[in-house]
C-alpha atoms as one frame of an Amber mdcrd trajectory, in Angstrom:
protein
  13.142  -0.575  -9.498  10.812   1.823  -7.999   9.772   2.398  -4.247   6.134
   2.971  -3.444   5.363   3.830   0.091   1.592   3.438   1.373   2.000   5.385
   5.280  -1.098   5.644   7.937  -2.537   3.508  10.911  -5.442   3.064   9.076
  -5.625  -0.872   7.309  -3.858  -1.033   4.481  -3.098  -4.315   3.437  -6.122
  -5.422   0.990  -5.786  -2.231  -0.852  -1.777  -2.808  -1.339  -2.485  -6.081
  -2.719  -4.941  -5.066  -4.762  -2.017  -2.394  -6.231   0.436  -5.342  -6.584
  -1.786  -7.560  -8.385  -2.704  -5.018 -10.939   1.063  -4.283 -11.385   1.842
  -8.116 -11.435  -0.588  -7.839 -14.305   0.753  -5.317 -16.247   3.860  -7.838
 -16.265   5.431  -6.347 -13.345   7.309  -8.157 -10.783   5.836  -7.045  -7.821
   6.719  -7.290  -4.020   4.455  -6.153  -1.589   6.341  -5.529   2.325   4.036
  -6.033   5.131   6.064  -3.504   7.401   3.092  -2.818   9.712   3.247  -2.987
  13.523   0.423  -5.648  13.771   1.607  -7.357  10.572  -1.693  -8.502   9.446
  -0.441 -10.435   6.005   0.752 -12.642   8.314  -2.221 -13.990   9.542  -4.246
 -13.407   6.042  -2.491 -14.543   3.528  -2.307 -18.601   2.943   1.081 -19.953
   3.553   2.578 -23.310   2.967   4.630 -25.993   5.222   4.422 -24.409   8.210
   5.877 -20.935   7.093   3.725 -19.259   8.877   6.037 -19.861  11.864   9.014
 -18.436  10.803   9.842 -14.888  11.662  10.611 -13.950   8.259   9.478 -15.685
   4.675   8.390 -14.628   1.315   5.130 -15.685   0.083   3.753 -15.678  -3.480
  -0.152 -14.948  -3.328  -1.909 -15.118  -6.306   0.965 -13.645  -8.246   2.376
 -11.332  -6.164   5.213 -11.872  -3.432   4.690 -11.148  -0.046   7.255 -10.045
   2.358   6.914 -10.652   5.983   8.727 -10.168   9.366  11.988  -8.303   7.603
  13.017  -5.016  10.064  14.880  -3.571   7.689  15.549  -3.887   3.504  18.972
  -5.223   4.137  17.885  -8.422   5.814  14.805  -8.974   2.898  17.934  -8.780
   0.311  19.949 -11.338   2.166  16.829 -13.848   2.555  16.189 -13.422  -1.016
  20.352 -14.024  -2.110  20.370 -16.824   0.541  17.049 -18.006  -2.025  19.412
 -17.990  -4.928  17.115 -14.843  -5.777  18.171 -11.193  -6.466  16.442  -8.204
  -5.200  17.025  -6.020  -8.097  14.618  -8.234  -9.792  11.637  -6.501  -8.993
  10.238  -3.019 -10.706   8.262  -2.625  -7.991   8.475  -2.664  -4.048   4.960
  -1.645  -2.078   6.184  -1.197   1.512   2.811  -1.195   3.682   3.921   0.620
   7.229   2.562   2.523  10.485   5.684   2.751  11.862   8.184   5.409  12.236
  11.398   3.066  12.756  10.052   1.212   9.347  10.037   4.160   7.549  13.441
   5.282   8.552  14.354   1.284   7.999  12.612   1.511   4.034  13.653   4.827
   3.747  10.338   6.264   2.792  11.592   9.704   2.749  13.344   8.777  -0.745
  10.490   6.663  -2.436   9.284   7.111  -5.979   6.132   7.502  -4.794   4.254
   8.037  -1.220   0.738   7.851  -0.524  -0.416   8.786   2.842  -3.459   6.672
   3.749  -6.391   7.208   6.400  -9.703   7.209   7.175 -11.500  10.153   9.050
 -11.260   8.181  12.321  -9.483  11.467  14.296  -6.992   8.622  16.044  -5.932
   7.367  12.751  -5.922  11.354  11.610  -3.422  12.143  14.544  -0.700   9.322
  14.395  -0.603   9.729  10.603   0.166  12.908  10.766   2.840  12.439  13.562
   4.194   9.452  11.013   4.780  12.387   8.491   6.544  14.527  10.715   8.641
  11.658  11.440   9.293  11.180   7.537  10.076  14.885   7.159  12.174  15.464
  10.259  13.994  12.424   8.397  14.027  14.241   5.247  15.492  17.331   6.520
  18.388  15.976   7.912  19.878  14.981   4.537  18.672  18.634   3.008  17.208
  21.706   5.784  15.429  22.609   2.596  13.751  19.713   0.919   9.962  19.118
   1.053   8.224  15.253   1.353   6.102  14.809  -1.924   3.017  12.666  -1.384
  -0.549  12.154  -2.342  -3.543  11.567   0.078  -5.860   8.646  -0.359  -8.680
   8.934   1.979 -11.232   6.347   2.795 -14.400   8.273   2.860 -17.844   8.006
   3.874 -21.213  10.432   2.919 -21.932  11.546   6.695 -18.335  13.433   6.605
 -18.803  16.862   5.972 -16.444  19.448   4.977 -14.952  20.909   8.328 -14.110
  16.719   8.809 -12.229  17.448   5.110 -10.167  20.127   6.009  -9.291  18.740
   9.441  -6.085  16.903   7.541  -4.979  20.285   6.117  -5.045  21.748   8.940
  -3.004  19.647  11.295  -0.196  19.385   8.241  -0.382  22.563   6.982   3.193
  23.484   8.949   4.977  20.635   7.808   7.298  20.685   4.655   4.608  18.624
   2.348   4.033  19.048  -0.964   0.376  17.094  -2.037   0.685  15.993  -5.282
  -3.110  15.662  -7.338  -6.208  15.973  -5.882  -6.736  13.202  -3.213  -7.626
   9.658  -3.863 -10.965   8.917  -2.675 -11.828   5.278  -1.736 -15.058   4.131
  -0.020 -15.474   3.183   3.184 -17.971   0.876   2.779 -19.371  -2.407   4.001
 -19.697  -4.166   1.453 -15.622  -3.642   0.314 -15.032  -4.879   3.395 -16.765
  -8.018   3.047 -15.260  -8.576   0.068 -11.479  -8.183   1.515 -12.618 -10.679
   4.555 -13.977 -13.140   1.788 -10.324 -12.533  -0.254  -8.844 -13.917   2.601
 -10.707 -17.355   2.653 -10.792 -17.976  -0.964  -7.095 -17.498  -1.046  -6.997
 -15.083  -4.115  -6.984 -11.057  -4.711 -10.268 -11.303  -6.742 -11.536  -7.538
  -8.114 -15.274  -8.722  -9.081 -17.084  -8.057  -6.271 -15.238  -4.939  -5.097
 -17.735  -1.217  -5.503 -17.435   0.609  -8.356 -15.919   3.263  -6.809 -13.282
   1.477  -4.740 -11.941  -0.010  -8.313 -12.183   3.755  -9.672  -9.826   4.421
  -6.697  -7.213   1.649  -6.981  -7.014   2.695 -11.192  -6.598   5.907 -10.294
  -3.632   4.701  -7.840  -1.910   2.357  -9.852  -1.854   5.105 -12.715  -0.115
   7.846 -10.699   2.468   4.708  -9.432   2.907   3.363 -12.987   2.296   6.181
 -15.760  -0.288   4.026 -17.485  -3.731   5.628 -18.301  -6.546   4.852 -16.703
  -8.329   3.401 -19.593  -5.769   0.521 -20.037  -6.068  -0.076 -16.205  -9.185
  -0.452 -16.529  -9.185  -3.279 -19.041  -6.531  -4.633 -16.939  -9.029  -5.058
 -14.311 -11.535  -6.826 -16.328  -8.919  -9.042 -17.446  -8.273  -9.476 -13.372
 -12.060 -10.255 -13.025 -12.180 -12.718 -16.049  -9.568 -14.455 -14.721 -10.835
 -15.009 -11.664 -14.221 -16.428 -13.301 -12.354 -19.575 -14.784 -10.696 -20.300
 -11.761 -13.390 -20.079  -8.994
């Protein structure tokens, strides 16, 4: 099983799903952990029978399961055994947070992989860089020498110029961080945006209409999570979109 953390204040959830269903496609069972303050899978992804109204449930959407309401990891294993299910199951767990108790709850700190996610919205800038010093006060505790490994995806627009680019580096630049690759570069764009608001009606985690870029972004993500190269993602994805002809 491997841990995947995606940190920030900036929205997150499409883009984790997005992750999860090209996982769930490469025949990975995937789990994606809406651990957010605001919870927004809750109110965007279809449920049946009333779930909705519980505080916590597991949801499968379009493939991929769907934790939601669970404060810490131990009570999503006990829902699942109380399911007759078993948590070990799954190769991969996405944990979606803004939250510094969630992180601490999910430990973060100790994930396969972590992915710190913003825009260039200075607010969103600020508390996700507080959330990492969070994480590696956290880390530090177990080891006064140990550095947080992550990789920056950034949702990015033309009109930001460079001294917006460096702003990141220079508010982190003290903290025991170790970047790993370039950063991820996903656009912020109107258009993707329509297309996540439109996911959420149709009921399914449909690819086709997506930029080009923004599916260059989430291959390029899903190979640094999974090891695969970006050429068989990218097949993967058409397979995603052909899919999701037949059934519309």
């Amino acid at each position: 099983m491997k841990s995947v953390g995606f940190v920030g204040k900036t929205d997150k959830t499409e883009l984790v799903q997005y992750i999860a269903k090209m996982l769930s496609s490469l025949g990975k069972k995937t789990i994606v952990v809406d651990a957010t303050t605001i919870q927004k899978a809750r109110y965007t992804v279809p449920v049946i029978n009333g779930m909705n109204l519980q505080n916590q449930y597991i949801i499968e959407h379009d493939g991929i399961d769907i934790a939601i309401g669970f404060s810490n990891i131990l009570e999503l294993k006990k829902y699942l055994i109380a399911k007759g299910e078993d948590f070990t199951d799954y190769e991969y767990v996405l944990i979606d947070t803004d939250a510094d108790e969630m992180c601490e709850e999910y430990d973060i700190k100790n994930a396969n992989n972590i992915f710190f996610t913003t825009s260039f919205d200075k607010m969103h800038i600020v508390k996700g860089i507080n959330l990492l010093k969070f994480i590696c006060a956290t880390k530090r505790k177990e080891d006064t020498e140990a550095k947080v490994s992550l990789t920056k995806i950034l949702y990015y627009s033309d009109n930001i110029n460079t001294v917006d680019a460096r702003y990141i580096d220079n508010l982190s630049e003290n903290l025991p961080l170790v970047w790993v690759g370039g950063p991820i570069i996903l656009p912020y764009d109107a258009g993707d945006i329509s297309v996540n608001i439109q996911n959420q009606y149709s009921s399914k985690i449909d690819f086709r209409y997506l930029s080009k870029d923004m599916k260059a972004g989430i291959v390029k993500i899903v190979s640094s999570i999974s090891g695969e190269e970006e050429a068989k993602l990218k097949k993967v994805v058409k397979n995603i979109e052909k899919t999701a002809r037949f059934t519309a």
